[in-house]
PDB file with SEQRES, HELIX, SHEET and CRYST1 records, atoms N, CA, C and O in Angstrom:
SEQRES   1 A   73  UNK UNK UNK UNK UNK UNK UNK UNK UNK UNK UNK UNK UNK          
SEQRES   2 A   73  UNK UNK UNK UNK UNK UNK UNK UNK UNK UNK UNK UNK UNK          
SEQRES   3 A   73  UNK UNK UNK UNK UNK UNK UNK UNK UNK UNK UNK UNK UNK          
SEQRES   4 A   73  UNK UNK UNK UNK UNK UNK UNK UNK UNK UNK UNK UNK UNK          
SEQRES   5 A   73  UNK UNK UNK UNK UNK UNK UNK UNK UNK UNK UNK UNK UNK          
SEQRES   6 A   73  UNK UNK UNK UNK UNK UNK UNK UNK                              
HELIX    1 AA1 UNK A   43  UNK A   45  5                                   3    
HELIX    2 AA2 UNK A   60  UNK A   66  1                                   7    
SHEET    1 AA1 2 UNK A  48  UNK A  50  0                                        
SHEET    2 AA1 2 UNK A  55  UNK A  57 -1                                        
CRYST1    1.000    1.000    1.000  90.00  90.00  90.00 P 1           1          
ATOM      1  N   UNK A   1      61.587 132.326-220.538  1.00  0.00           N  
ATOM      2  CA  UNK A   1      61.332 131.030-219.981  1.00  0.00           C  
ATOM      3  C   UNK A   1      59.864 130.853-219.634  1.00  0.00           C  
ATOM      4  O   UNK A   1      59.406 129.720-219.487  1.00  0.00           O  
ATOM      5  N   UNK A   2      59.235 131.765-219.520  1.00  0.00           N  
ATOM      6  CA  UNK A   2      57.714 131.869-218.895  1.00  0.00           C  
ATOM      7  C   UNK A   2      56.786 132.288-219.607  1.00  0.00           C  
ATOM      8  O   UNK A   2      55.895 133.033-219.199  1.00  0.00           O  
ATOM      9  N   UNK A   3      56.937 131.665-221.249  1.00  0.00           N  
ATOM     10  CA  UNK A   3      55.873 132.560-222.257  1.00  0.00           C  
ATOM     11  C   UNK A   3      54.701 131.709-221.930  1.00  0.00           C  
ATOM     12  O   UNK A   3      54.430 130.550-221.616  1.00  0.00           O  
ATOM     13  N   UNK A   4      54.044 133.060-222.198  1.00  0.00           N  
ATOM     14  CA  UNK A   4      52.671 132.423-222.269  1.00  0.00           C  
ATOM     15  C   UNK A   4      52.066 131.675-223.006  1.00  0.00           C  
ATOM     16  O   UNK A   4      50.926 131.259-222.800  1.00  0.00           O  
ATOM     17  N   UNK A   5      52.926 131.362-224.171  1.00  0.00           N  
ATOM     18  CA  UNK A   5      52.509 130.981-225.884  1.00  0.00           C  
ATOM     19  C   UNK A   5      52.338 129.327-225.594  1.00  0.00           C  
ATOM     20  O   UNK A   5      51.454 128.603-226.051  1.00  0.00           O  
ATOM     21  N   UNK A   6      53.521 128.918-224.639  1.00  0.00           N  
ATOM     22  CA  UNK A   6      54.386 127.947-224.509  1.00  0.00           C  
ATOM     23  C   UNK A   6      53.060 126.511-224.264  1.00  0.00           C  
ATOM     24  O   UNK A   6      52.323 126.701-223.297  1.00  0.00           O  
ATOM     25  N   UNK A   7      52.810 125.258-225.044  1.00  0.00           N  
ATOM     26  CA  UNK A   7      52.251 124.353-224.722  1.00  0.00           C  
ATOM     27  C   UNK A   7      52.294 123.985-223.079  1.00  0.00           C  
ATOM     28  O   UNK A   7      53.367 124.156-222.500  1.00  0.00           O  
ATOM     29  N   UNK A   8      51.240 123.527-222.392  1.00  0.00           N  
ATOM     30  CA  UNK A   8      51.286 123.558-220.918  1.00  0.00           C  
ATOM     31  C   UNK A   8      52.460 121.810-221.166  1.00  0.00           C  
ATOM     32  O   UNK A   8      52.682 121.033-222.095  1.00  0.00           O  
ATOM     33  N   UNK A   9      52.848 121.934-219.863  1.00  0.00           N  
ATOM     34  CA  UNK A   9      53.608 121.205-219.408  1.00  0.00           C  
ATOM     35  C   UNK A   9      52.821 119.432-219.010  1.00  0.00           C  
ATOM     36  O   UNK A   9      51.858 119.351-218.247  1.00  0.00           O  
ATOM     37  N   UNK A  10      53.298 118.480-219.520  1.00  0.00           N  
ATOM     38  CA  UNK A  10      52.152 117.322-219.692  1.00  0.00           C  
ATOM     39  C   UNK A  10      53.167 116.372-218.578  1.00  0.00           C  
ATOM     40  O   UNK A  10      54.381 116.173-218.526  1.00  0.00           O  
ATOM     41  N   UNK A  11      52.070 115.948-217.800  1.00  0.00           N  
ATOM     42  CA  UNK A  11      53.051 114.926-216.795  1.00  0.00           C  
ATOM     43  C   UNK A  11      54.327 114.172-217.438  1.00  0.00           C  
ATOM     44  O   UNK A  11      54.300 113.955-218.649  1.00  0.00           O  
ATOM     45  N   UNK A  12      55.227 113.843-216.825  1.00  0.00           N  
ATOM     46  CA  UNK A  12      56.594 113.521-217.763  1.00  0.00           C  
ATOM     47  C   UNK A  12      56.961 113.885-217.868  1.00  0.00           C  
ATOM     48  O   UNK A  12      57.973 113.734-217.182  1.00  0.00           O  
ATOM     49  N   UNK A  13      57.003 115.219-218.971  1.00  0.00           N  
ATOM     50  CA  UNK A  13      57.929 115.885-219.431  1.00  0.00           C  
ATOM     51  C   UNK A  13      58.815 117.042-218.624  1.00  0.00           C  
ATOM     52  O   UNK A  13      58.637 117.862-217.723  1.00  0.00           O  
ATOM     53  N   UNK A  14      59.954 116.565-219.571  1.00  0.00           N  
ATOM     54  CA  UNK A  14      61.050 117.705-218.474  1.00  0.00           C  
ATOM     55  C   UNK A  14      60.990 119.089-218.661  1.00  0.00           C  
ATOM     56  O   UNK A  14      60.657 119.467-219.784  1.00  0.00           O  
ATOM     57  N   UNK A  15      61.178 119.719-218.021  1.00  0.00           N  
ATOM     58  CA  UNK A  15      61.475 121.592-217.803  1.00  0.00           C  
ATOM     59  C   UNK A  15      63.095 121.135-217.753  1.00  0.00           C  
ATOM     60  O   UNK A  15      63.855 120.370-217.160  1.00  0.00           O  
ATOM     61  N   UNK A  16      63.065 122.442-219.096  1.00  0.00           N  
ATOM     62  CA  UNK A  16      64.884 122.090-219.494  1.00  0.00           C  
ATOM     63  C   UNK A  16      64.797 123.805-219.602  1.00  0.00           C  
ATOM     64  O   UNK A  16      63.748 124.365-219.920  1.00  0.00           O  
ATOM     65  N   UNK A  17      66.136 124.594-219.269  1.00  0.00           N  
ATOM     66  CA  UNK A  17      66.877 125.504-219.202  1.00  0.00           C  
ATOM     67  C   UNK A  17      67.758 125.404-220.691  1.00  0.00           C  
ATOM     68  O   UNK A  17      68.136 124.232-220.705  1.00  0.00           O  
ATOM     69  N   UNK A  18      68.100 125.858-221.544  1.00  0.00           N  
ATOM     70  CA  UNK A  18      68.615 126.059-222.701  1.00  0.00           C  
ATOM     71  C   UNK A  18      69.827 126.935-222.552  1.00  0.00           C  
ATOM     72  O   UNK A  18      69.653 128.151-222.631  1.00  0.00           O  
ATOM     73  N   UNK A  19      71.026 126.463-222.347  1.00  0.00           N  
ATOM     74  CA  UNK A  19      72.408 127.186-222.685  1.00  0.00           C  
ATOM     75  C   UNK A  19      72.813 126.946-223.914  1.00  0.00           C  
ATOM     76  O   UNK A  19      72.446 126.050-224.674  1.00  0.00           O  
ATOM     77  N   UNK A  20      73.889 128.109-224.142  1.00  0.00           N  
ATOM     78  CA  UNK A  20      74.753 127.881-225.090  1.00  0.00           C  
ATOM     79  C   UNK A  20      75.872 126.053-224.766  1.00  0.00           C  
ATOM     80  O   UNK A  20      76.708 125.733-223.922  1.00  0.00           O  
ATOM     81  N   UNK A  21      75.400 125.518-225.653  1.00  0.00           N  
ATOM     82  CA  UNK A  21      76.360 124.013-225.772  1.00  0.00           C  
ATOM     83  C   UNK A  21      75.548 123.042-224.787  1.00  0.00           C  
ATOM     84  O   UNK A  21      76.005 121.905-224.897  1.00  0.00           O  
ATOM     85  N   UNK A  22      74.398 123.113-223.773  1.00  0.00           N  
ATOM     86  CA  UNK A  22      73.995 122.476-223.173  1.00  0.00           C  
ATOM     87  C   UNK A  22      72.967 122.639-222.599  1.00  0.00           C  
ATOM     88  O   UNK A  22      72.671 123.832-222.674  1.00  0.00           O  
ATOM     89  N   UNK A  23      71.989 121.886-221.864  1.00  0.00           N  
ATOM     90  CA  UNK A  23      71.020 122.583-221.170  1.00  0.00           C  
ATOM     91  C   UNK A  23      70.441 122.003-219.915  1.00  0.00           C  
ATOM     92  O   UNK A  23      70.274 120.801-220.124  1.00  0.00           O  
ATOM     93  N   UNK A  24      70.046 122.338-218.659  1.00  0.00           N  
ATOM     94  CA  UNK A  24      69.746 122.407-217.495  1.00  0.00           C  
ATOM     95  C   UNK A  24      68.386 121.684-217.367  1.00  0.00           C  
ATOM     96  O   UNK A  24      67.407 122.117-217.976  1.00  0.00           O  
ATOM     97  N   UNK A  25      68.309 120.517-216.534  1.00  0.00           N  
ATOM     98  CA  UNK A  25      66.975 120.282-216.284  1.00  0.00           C  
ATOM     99  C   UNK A  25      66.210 120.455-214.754  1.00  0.00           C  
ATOM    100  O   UNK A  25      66.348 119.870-213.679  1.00  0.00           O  
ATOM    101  N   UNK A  26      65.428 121.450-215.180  1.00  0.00           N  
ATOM    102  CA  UNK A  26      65.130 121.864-214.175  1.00  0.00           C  
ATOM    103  C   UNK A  26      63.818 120.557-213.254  1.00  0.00           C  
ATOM    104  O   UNK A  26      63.793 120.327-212.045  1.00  0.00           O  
ATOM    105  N   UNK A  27      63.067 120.050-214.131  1.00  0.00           N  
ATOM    106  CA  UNK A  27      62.180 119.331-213.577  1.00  0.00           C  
ATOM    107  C   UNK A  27      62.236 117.748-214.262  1.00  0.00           C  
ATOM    108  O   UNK A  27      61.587 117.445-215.263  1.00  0.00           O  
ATOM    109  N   UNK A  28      62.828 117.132-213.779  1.00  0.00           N  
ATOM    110  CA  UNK A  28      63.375 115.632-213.933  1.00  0.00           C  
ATOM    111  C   UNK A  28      62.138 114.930-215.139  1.00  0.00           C  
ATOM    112  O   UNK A  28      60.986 115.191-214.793  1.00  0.00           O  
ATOM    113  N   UNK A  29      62.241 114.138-216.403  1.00  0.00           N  
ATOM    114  CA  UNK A  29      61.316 113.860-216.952  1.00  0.00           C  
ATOM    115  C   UNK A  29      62.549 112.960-218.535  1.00  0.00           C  
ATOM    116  O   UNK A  29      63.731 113.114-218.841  1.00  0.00           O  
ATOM    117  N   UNK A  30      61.682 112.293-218.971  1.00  0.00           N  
ATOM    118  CA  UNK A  30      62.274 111.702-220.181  1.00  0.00           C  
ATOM    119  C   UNK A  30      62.386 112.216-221.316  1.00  0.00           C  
ATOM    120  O   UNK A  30      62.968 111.625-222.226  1.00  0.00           O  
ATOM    121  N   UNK A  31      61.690 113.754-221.497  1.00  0.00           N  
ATOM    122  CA  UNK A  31      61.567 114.066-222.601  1.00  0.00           C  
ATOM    123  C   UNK A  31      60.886 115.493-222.688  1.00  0.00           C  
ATOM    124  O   UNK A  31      60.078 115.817-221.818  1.00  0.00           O  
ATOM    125  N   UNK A  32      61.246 116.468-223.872  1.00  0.00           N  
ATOM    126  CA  UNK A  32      60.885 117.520-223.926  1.00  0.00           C  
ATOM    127  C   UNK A  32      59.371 117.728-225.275  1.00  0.00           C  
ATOM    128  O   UNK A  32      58.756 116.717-225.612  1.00  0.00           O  
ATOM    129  N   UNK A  33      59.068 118.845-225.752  1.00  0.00           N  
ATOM    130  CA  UNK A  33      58.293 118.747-227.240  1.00  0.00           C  
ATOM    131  C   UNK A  33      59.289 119.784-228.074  1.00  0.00           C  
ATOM    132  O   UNK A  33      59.796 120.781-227.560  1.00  0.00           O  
ATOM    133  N   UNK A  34      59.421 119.491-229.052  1.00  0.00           N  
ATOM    134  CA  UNK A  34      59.272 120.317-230.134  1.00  0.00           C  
ATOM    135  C   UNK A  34      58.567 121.291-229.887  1.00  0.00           C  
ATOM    136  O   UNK A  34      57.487 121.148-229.314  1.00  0.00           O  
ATOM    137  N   UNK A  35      59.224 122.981-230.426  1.00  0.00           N  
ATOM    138  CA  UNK A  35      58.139 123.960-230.211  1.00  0.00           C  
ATOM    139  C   UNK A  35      57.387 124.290-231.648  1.00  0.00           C  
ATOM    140  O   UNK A  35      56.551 125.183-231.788  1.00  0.00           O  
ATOM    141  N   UNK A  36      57.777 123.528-232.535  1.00  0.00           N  
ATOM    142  CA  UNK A  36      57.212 123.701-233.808  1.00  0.00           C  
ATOM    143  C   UNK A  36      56.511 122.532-234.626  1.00  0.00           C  
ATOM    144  O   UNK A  36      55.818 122.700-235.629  1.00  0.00           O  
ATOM    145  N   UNK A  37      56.829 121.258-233.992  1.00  0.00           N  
ATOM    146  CA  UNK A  37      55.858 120.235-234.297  1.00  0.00           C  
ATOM    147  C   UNK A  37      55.096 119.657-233.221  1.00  0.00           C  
ATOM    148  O   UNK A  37      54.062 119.034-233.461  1.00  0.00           O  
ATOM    149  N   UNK A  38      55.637 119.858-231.780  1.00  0.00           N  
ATOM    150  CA  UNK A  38      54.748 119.087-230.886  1.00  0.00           C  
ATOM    151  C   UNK A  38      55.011 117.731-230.324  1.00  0.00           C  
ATOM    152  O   UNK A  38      54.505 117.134-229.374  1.00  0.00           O  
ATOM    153  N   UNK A  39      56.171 117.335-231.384  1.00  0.00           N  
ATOM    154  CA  UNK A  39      56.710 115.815-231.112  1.00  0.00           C  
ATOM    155  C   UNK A  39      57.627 115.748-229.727  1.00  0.00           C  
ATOM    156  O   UNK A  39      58.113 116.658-229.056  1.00  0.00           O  
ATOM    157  N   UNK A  40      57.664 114.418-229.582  1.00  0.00           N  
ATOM    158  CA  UNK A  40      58.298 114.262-228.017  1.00  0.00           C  
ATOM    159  C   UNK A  40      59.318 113.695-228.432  1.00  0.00           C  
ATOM    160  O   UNK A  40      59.407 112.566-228.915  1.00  0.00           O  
ATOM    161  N   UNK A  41      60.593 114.911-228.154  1.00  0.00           N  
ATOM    162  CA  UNK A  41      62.155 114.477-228.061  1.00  0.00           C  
ATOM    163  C   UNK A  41      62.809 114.082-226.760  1.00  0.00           C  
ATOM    164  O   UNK A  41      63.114 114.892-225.884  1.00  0.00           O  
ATOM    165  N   UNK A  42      63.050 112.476-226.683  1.00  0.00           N  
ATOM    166  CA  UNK A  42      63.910 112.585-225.469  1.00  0.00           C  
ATOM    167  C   UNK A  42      65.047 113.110-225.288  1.00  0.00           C  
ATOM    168  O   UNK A  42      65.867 113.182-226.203  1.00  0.00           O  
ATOM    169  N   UNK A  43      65.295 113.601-223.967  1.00  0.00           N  
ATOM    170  CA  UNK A  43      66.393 113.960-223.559  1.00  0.00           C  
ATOM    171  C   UNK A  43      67.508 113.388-224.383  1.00  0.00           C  
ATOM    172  O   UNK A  43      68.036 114.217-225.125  1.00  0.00           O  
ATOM    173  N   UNK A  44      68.027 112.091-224.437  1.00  0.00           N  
ATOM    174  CA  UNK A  44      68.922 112.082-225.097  1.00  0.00           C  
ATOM    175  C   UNK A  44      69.435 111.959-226.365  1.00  0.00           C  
ATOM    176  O   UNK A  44      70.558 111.729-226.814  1.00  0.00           O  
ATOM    177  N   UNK A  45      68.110 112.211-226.940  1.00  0.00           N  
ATOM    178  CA  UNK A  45      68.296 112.869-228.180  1.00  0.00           C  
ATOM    179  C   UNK A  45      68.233 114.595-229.016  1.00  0.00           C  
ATOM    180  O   UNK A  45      68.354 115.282-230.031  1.00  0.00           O  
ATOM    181  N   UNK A  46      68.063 114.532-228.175  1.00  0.00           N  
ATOM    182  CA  UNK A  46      67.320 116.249-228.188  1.00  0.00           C  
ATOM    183  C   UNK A  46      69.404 117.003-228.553  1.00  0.00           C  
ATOM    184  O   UNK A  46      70.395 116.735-227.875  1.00  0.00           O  
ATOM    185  N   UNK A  47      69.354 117.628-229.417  1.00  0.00           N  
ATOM    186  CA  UNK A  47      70.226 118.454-230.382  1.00  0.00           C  
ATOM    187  C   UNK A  47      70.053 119.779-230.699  1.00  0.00           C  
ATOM    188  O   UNK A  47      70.943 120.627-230.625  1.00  0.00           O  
ATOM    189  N   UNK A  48      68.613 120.024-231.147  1.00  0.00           N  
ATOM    190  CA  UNK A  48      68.876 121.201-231.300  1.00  0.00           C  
ATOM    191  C   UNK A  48      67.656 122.047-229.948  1.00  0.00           C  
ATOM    192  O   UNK A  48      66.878 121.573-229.120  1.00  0.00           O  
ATOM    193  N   UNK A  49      68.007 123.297-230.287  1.00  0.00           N  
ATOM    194  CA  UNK A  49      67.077 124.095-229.333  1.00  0.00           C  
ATOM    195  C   UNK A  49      67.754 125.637-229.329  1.00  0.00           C  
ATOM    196  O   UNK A  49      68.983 125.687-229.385  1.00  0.00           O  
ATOM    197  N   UNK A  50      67.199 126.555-229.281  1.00  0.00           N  
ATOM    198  CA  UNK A  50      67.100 128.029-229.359  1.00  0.00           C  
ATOM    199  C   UNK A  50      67.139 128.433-227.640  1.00  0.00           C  
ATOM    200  O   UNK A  50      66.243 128.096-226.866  1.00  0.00           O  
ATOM    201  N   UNK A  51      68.530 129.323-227.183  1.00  0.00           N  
ATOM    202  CA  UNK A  51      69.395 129.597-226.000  1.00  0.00           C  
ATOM    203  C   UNK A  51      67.899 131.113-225.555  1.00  0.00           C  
ATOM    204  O   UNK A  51      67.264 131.363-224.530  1.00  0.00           O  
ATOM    205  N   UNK A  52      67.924 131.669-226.797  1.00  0.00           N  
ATOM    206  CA  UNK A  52      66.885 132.974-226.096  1.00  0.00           C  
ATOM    207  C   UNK A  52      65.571 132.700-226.392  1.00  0.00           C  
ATOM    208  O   UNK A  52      64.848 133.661-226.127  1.00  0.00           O  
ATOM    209  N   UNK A  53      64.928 131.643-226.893  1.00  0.00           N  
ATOM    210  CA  UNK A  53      63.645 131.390-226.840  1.00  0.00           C  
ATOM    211  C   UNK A  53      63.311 130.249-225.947  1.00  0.00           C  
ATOM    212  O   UNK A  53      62.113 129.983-225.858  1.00  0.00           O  
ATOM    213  N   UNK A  54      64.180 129.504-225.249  1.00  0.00           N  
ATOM    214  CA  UNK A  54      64.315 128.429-224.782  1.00  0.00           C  
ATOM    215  C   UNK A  54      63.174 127.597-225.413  1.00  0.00           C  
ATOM    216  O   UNK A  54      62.055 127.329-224.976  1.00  0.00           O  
ATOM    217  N   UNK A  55      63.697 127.318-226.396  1.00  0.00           N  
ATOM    218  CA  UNK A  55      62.385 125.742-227.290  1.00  0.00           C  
ATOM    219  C   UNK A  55      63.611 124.816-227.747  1.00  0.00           C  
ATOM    220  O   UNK A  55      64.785 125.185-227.784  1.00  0.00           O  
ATOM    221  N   UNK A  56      63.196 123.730-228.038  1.00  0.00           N  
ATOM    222  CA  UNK A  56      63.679 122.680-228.206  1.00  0.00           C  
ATOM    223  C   UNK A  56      63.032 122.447-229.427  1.00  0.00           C  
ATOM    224  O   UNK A  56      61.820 122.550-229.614  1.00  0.00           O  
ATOM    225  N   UNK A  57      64.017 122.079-230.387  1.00  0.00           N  
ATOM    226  CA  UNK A  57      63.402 121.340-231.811  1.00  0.00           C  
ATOM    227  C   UNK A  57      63.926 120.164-232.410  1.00  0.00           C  
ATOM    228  O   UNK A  57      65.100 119.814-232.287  1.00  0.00           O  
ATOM    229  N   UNK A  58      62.948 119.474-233.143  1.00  0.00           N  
ATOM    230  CA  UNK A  58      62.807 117.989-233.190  1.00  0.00           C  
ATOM    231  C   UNK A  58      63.698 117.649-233.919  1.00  0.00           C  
ATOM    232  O   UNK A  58      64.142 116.530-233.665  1.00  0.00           O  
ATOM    233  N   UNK A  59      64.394 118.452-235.183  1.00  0.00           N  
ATOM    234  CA  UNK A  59      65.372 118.319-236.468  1.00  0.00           C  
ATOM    235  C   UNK A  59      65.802 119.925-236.567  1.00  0.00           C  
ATOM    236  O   UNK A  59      65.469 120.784-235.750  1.00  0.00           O  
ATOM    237  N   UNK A  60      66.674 120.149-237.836  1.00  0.00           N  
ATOM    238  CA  UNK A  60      66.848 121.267-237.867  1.00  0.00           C  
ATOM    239  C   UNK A  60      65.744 122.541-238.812  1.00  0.00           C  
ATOM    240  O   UNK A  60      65.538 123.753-238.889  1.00  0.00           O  
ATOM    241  N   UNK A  61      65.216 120.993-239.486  1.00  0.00           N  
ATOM    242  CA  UNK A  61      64.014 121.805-240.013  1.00  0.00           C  
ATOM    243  C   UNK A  61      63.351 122.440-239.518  1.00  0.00           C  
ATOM    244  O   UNK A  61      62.877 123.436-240.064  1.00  0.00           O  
ATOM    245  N   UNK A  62      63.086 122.084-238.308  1.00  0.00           N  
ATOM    246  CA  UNK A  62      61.990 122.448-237.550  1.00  0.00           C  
ATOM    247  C   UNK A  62      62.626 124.167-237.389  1.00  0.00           C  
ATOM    248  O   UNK A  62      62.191 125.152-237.986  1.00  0.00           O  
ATOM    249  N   UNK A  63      63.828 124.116-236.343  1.00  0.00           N  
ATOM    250  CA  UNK A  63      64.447 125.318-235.975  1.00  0.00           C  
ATOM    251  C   UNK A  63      63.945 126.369-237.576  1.00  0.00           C  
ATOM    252  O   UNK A  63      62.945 127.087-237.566  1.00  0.00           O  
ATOM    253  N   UNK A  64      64.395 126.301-238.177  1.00  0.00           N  
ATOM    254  CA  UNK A  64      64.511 126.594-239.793  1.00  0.00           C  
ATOM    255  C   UNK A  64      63.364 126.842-240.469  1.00  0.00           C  
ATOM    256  O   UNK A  64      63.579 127.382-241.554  1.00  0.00           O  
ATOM    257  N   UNK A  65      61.867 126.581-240.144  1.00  0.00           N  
ATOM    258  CA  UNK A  65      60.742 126.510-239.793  1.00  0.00           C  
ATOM    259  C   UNK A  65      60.157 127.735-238.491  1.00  0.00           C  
ATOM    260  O   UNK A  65      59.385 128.566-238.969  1.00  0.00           O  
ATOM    261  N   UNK A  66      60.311 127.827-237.679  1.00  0.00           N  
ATOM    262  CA  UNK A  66      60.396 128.636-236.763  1.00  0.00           C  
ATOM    263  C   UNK A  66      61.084 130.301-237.123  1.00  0.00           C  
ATOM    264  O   UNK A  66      60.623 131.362-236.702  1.00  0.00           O  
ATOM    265  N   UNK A  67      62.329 130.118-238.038  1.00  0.00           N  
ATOM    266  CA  UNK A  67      62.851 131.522-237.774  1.00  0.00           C  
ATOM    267  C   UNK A  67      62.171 131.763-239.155  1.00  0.00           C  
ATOM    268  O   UNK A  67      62.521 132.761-239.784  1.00  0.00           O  
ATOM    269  N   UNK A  68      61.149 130.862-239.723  1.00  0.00           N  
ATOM    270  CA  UNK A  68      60.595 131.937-241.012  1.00  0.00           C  
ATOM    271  C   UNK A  68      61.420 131.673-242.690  1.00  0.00           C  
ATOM    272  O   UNK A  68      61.198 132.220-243.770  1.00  0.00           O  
ATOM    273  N   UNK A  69      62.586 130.422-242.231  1.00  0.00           N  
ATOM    274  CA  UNK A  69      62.921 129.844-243.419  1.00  0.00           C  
ATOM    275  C   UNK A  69      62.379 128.734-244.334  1.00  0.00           C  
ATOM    276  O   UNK A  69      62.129 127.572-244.013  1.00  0.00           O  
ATOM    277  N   UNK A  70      62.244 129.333-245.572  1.00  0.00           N  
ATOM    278  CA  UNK A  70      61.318 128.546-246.479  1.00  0.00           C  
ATOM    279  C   UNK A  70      62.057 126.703-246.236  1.00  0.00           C  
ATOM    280  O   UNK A  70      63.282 126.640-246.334  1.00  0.00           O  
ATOM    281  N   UNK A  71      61.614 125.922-246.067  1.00  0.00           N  
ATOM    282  CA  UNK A  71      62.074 124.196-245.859  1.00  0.00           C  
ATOM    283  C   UNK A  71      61.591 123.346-247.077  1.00  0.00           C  
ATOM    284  O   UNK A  71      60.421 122.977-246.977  1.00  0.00           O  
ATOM    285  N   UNK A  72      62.061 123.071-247.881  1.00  0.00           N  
ATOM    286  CA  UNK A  72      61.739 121.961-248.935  1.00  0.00           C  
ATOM    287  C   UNK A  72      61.555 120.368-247.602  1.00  0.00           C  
ATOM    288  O   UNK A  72      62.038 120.162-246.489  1.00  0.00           O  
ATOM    289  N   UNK A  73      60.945 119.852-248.193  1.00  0.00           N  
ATOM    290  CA  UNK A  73      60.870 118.650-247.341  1.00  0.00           C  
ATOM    291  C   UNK A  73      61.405 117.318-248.737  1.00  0.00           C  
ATOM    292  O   UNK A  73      61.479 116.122-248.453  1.00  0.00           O  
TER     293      UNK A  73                                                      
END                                                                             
């Protein structure tokens, strides 16, 4: 939850907790980023996201993109 890698946190945006089937918001906000494009997913769209890396991703490409799978676009 506390990488260092992690884009800093930009006024707005929420601090979300990542479970299996759901996820926790820890700091109230409209919207998370993508950890692989940067784009701003709101909350209620936001679908996918990784439980042990806690990132949030914009499509599944993205996820798919991240673990090192080749993506035709």
């Amino acid at each position: 939850m506390n990488r260092p890698d992690r884009m800093p946190t930009l006024p707005g945006e929420a601090l979300v907790e990542f479970r299996d089937g759901d996820f926790r918001v820890i700091r109230p906000g409209p919207f998370v980023r993508c950890a692989v494009t940067g784009v701003a997913i709101a909350l209620d769209d936001l679908k996918y996201w990784d439980v042990d890396r806690n990132e949030a991703y914009a499509s599944p490409q993205a996820k798919l993109q991240r673990l090192g799978v080749p993506v035709k676009l």
